[in-house]
N, C-alpha and C positions, 0 to 999 in steps of 0.2 A: 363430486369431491372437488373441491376446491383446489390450487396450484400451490407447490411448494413455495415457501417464503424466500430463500436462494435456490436457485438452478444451477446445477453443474455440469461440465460437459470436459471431455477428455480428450487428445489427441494423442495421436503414437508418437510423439516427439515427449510427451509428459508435460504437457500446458493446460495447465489447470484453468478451465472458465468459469469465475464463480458471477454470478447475474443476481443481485436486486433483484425481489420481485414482488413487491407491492406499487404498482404503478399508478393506482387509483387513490396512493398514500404519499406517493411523489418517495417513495423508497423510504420511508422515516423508520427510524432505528425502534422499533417497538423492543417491549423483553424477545418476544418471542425471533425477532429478528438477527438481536445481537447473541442468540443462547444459537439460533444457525451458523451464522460467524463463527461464534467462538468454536463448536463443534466442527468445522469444516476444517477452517484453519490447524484445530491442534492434531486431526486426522493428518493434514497435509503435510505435517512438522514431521511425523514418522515416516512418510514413506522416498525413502530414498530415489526415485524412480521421476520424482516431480522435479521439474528445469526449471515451470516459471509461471507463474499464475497472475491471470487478467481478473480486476475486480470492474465488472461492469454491471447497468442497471437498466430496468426493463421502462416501457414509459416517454415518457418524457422529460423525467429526471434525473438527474444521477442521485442525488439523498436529499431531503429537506433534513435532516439530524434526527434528534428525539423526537418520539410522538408527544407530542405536545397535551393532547387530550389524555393520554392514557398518564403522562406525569401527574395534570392535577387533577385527576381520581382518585389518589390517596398521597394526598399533601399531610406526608409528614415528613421529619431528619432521618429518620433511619430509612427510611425508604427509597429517597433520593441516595444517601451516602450508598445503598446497593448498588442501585442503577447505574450512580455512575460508577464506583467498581467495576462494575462488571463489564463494562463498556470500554473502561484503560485499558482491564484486562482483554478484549479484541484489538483493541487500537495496538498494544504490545505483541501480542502474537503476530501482528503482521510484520512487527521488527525482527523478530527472533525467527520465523521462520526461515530455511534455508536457502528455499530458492526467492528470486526476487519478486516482488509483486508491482504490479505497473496497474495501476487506476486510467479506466478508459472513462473519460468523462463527457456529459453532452449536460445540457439543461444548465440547472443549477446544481450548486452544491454549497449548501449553508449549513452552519452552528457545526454539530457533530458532523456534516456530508462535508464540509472541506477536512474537519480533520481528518476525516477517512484518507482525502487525497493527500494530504501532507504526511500521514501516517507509511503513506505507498512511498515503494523508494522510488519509482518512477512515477509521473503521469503525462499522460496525453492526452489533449482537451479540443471539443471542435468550436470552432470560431464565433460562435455565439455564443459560449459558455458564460456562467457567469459566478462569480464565487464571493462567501460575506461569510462572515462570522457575526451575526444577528440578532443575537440573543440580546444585545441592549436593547433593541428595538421596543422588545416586551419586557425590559426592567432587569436583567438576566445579562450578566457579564458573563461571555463564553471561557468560563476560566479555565476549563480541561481542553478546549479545542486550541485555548493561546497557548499551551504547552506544545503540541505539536507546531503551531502554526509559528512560531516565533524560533524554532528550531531549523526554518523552510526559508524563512523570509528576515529580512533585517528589521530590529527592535524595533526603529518609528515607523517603519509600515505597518508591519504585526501589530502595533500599538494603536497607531491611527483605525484598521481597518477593524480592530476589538471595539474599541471605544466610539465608531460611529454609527457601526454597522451595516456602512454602505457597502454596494458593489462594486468587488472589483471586473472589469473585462478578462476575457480568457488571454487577451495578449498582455495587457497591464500584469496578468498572474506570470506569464513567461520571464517578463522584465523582474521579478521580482524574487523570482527561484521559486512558485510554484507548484507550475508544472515544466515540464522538458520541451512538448513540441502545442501547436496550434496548429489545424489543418480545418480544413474544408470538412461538415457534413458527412459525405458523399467520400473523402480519405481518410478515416476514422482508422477503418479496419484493415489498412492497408499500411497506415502508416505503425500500427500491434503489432502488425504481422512483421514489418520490418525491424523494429525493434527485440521484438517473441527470437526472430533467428539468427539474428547477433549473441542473443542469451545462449540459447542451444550449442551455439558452434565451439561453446567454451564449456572445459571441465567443470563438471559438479561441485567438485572436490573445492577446487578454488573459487569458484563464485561463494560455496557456502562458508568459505573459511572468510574470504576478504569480506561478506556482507558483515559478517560478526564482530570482526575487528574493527570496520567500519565507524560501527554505530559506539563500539569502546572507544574507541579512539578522542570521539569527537566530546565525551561527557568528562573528559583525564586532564594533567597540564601537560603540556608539550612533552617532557622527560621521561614520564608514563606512556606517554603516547607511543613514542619511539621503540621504549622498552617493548612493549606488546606487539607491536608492530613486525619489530626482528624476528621476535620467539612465532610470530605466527608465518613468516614469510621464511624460515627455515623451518617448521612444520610442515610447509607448500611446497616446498623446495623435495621434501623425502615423500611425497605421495605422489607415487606411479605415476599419475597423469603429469607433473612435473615434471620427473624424469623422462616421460617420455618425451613430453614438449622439447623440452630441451636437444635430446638427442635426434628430435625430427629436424629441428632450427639449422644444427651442426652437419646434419647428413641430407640438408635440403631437400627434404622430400613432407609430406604432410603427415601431420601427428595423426594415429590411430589409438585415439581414448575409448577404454569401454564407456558404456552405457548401463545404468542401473537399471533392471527389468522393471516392472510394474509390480506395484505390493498385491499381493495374493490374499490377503489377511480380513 
């Protein structure tokens, strides 16, 4: 039998490891790929118990994007208008989920595989990493990957790096908004791991409230912005873990937040 297309793996903290795993495909987003995703993700969207999920890949690559061969197999408009459908619709689940996702990245990551990473609210990339949006290369303006990637990075970057399809460096991507950190090989999993328990050490409640607000905020004009902002931070303010925060801060001692148990379901 052959290996699953994603690999998951769990910890008692509720950190979700989702692994690429077509290595021999350099991770390319087949249907069958992005139908794993999508089903992973909208599992993960229910179960309260999850803190914070690593999207990483098997291999030597983090994604090369779409499978390229399996696209011109059947070259027609409605068939592409699915795919890529269906592909938003992962790229959004990673938005909308509650706990944060953080992209561990190594290799490459081109066309759709950066915008997975621009898609992730966090990423961490090892020092040889290298990341394009490619798709000119073979004729193909990466139009769905510039929607994330242009949200990550500023216009003439995002624009230049659409439009020539060169690569950028993993440090060049830091300078640029995107990713978070650049480490050594060999500090990949170390440097997750320190990130992973900053996540954890904080209420559910509020990381899943402020990711949401987050990403509203930043599509509104400023007046909007604020509006939502209030209504959601006196929302934050009246859930437990607030309160309790609060009263640990004034009574100097450390807050005791529950923990959502594991879904049983």
């Amino acid at each position: 039998m052959s290996e699953p297309l994603l690999l998951q793996d769990r910890d008692e903290r509720g950190v979700v490891t989702l692994t690429l795993n077509r290595p021999q495909a350099f991770n390319a987003l087949s249907e069958a790929m992005l139908a794993a995703l999508g089903e992973a993700f909208g599992t993960l969207a229910e179960d309260e118990s999850v803190r914070a999920v690593v999207l990483a890949a098997s291999g030597k690559a983090f994604c090369a994007g779409h499978d390229l061969k399996e696209m011109r197999a059947e070259p027609s408009r409605e068939y592409y208008e699915k795919l890529f459908a269906r592909c938003t619709d992962v790229m959004l689940a990673i938005q909308r989920l509650p706990a944060p996702v953080i992209a561990r990245v190594h290799g490459i990551a081109t066309a759709a595989g950066c915008q997975l990473v621009a898609m992730c609210d966090l990423a961490v990339a090892t020092r040889d990493a290298r990341f394009a949006v490619s798709g000119i290369n073979v004729g193909l303006f990466c139009s769905t990957p510039g929607v994330a990637l242009s949200r990550n990075v500023g216009r003439k970057a995002a624009f230049e790096m659409l439009v020539t399809g060169e690569f950028v460096s993993a440090d060049d991507a830091k300078g640029l908004g995107l990713v978070n950190r650049v480490v050594a090989p060999k500090a990949l999993d170390d440097e997750i791991e320190a990130m992973v328990s900053k996540i954890v050490a904080k209420p559910r409640a509020a990381v899943a409230m402020g990711k949401a607000l987050f990403y509203r905020q930043i599509e509104t004009d400023i007046e909007s912005a604020y509006a939502d902002a209030g209504t959601t931070m006196a929302c934050n303010m009246m859930d437990p873990s607030a309160l309790e925060g609060v009263s640990a801060f004034l009574e100097k001692r450390r807050p005791e937040w529950h923990t959502p148990q594991p879904s049983t379901a």
